[in-house]
C-alpha distance (Angstrom), angle and dihedral (degrees) to the residues before:
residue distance angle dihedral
X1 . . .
X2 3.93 . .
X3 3.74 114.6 .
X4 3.62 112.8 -122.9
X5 3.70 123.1 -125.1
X6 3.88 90.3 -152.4
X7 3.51 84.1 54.5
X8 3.41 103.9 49.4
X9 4.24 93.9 39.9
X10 3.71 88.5 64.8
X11 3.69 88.9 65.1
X12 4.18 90.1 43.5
X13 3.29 132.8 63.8
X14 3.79 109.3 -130.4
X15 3.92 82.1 -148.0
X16 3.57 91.7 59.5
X17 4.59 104.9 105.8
X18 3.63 116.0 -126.3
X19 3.32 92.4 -133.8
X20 4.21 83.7 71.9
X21 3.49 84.2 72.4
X22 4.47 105.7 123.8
X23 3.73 111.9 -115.9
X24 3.76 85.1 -113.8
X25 3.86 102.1 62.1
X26 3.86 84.5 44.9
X27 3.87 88.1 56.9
X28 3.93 92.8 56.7
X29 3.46 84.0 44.3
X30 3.74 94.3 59.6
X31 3.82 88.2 40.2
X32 3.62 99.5 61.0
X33 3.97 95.4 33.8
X34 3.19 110.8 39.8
X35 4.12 96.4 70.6
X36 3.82 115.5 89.3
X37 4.28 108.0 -100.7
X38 3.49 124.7 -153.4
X39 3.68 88.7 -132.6
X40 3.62 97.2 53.6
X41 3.75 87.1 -114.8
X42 3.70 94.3 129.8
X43 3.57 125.2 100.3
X44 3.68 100.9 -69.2
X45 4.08 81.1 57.1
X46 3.88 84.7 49.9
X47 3.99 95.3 44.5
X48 4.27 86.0 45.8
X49 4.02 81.4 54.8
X50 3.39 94.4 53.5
X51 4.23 91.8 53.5
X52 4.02 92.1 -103.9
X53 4.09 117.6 161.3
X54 3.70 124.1 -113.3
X55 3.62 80.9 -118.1
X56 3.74 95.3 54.8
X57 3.95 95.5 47.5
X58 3.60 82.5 55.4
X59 3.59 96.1 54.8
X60 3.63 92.7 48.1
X61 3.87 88.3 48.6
X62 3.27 93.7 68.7
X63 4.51 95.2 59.7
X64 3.93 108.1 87.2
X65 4.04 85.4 -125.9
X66 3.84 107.1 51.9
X67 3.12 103.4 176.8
X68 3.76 104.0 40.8
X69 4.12 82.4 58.8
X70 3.72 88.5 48.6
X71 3.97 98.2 50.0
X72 4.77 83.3 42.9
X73 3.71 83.4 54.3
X74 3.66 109.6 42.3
X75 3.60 88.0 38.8
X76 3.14 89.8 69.6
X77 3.61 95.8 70.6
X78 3.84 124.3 94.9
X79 4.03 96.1 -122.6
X80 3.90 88.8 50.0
X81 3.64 99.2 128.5
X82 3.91 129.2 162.0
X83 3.51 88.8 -134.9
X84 4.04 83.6 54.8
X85 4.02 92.7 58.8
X86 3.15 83.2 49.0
X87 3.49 107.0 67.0
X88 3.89 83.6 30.2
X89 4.43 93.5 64.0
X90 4.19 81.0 44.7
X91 3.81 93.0 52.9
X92 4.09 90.9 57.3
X93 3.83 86.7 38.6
X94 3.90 94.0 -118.5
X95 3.97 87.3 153.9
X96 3.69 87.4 146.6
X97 3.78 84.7 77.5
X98 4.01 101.6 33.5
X99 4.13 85.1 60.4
X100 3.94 76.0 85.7
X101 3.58 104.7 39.8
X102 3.76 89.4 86.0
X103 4.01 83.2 71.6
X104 3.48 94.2 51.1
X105 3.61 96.1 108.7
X106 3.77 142.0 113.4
X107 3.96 90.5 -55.2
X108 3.42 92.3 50.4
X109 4.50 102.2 35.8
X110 3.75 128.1 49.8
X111 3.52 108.9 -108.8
X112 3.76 136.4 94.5
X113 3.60 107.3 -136.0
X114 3.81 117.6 -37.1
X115 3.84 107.3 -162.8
X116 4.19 104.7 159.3
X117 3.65 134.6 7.0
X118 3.86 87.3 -82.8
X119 3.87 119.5 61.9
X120 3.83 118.5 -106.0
X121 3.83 105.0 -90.7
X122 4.44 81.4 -123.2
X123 4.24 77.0 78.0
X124 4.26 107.0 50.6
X125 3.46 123.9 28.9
X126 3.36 121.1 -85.7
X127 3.97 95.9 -134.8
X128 4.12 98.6 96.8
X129 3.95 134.1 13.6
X130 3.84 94.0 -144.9
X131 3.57 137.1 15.3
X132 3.76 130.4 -138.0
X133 4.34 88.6 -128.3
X134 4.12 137.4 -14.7
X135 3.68 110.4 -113.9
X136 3.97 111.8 -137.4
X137 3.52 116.4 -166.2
X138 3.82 149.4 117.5
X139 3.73 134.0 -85.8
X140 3.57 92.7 -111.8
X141 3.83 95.2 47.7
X142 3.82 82.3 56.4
X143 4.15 98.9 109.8
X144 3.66 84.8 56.3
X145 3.56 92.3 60.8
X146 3.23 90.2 48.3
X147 3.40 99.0 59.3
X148 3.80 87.5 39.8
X149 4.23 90.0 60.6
X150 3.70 83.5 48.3
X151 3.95 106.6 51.6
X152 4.29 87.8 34.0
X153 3.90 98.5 35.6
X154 3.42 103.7 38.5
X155 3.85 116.6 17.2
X156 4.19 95.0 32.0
X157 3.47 110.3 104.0
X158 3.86 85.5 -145.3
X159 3.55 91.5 72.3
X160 3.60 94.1 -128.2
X161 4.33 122.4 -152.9
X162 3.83 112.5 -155.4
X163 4.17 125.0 179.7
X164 3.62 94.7 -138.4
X165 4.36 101.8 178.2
X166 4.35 96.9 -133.0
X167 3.63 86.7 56.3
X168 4.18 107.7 31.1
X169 3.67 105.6 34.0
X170 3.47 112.8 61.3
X171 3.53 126.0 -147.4
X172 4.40 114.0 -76.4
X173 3.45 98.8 35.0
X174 3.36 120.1 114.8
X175 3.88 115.5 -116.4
X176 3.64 101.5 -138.8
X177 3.62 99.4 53.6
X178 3.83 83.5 38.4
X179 4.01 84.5 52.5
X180 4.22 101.2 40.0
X181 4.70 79.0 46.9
X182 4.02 102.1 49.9
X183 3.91 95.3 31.5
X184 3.65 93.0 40.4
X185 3.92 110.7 37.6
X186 4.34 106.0 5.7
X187 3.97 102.6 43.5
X188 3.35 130.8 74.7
X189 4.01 97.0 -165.0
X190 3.68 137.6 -10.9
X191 3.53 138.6 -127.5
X192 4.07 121.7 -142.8
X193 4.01 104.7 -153.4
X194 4.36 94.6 -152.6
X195 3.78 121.4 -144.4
X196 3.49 150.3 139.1
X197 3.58 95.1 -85.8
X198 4.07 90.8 40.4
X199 3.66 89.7 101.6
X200 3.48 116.3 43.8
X201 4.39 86.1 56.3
X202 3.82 110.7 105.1
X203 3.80 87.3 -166.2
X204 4.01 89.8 53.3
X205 3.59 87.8 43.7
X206 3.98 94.0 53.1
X207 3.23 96.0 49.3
X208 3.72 102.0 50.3
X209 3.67 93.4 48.1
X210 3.98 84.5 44.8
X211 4.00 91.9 64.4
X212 4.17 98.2 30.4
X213 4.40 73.2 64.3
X214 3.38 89.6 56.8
X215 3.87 102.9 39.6
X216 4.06 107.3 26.0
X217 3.61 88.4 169.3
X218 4.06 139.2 62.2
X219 3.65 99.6 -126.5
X220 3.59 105.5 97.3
X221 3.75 89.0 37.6
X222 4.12 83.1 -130.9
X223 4.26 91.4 164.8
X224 3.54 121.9 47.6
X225 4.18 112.5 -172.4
X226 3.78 112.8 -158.0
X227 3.78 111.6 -159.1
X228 4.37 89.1 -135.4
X229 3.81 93.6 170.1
X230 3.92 125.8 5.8
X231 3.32 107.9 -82.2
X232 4.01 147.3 145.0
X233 4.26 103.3 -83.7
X234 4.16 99.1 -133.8
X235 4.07 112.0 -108.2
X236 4.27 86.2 -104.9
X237 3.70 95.4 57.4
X238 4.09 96.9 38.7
X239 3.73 88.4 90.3
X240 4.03 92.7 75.9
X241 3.31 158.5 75.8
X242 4.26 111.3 -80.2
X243 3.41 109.9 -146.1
X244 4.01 90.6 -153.9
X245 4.31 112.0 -149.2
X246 3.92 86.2 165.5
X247 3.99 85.7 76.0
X248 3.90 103.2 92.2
X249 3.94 87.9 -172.7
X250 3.46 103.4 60.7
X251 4.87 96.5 32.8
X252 3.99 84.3 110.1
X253 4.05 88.9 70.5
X254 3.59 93.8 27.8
X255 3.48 100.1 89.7
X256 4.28 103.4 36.1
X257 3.99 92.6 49.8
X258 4.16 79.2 48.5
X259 3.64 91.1 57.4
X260 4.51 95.3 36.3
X261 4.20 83.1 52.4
X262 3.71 85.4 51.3
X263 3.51 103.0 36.1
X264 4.32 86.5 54.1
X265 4.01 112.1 104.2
């Protein structure tokens, strides 16, 4: 018997990101879309669903998990709902995977409780509405953060806002919905702290290819990379501006032509 999307949306928030989804239901996902149908009704019917190019399918042809780089880059995208996949998997009749979708709910997704477009204020801090930029980075790149809300927060003339994650998410929320709000809706630009171990971060990773969705272009100057520690800059960041902390020399202008980029409308 079909599964009905009416059915299954009353158990769903349509508010709730796809991007919530837990690594596990995206790896059953994979596992029953990724091999070729006769029908089409594979992922490349799924990513034609979801209003993907020829050119794109091909693209995502070519990674050896098509449909887990489908769901990253569609994700992305503001109208990327749960509920939305769902009706997507029912319009190339894969109800051999929507018999679970009724399970796809907060035991089975990362997020805490998405109500609204905008996270419940129990899931950022309550202290600002918007932020002048996002800071991306990882946990062992955290002292330079520090010192980074300290020179642009509190000794910038500019009075600088950042969304730094130990201080504006509190603990239970979920940090992809936390992510797709703040970097979507609440910051104006954000900042990509660079290191060794930028790369090999999923959450780093999500969230960079999160706001390069949202800002394709350099004109607003939405992401700002900071080379923190020598490092290789990833392929999707190589098309900007570096702002380079590695050089010694030129640290006494680093920080106040940090602060005049972000201060810029």
């Amino acid at each position: 018997m079909a599964v009905s999307h009416e059915e299954i949306s009353k158990k769903i928030s349509d508010d709730v990101p796809a991007v919530a989804l837990s690594q596990k239901t995206r790896n059953k996902l994979s596992r029953n879309l990724n091999p070729p149908m006769p029908r089409g009704n594979d992922w490349k019917g799924l990513a034609d669903e979801l209003e993907f190019t020829y050119l794109d399918i091909r693209n995502i042809d070519l990674n050896k998990d098509p449909t887990g780089e489908l769901l990253d880059i569609w994700g992305g995208q503001k109208d990327a709902t749960i509920c939305a996949l769902v009706k997507a998997l029912e319009e190339i009749e894969r109800y051999d995977v929507l018999k679970d979708a009724d399970k796809w709910n907060r035991d089975r997704i990362q997020v805490a409780e998405v109500s609204s477009p905008l996270l419940n204020s129990s899931n950022t801090s309550s202290t600002a509405d918007s932020y002048d930029a996002f800071v991306c980075y990882t946990e062992k790149d955290a002292p330079f953060v520090i010192e980074m809300m300290k020179m642009l927060e509190t000794e910038s003339p500019n009075s600088i806002k950042l969304c730094v994650e130990f201080r504006d998410i509190l603990p239970g929320a979920s940090w992809a919905s936390a992510s797709v709000d703040l970097i979507g809706r609440r910051c104006r630009r954000m900042i990509v702290v660079l290191s060794p171990d930028f790369k090999g971060t999923p959450q780093c990773d999500f969230q960079t290819k999160f706001a390069l969705s949202l800002a394709p272009g350099t004109e607003k100057r939405r992401i700002i990379p900071i080379m923190y520690k020598q490092c290789e800059v990833p392929e999707i960041l190589a098309h900007l501006t570096i702002c380079n902390y590695t050089k010694k020399d030129l640290r006494p202008w680093f920080w106040s032509r940090l602060a005049q980029t972000l201060a810029l409308s």
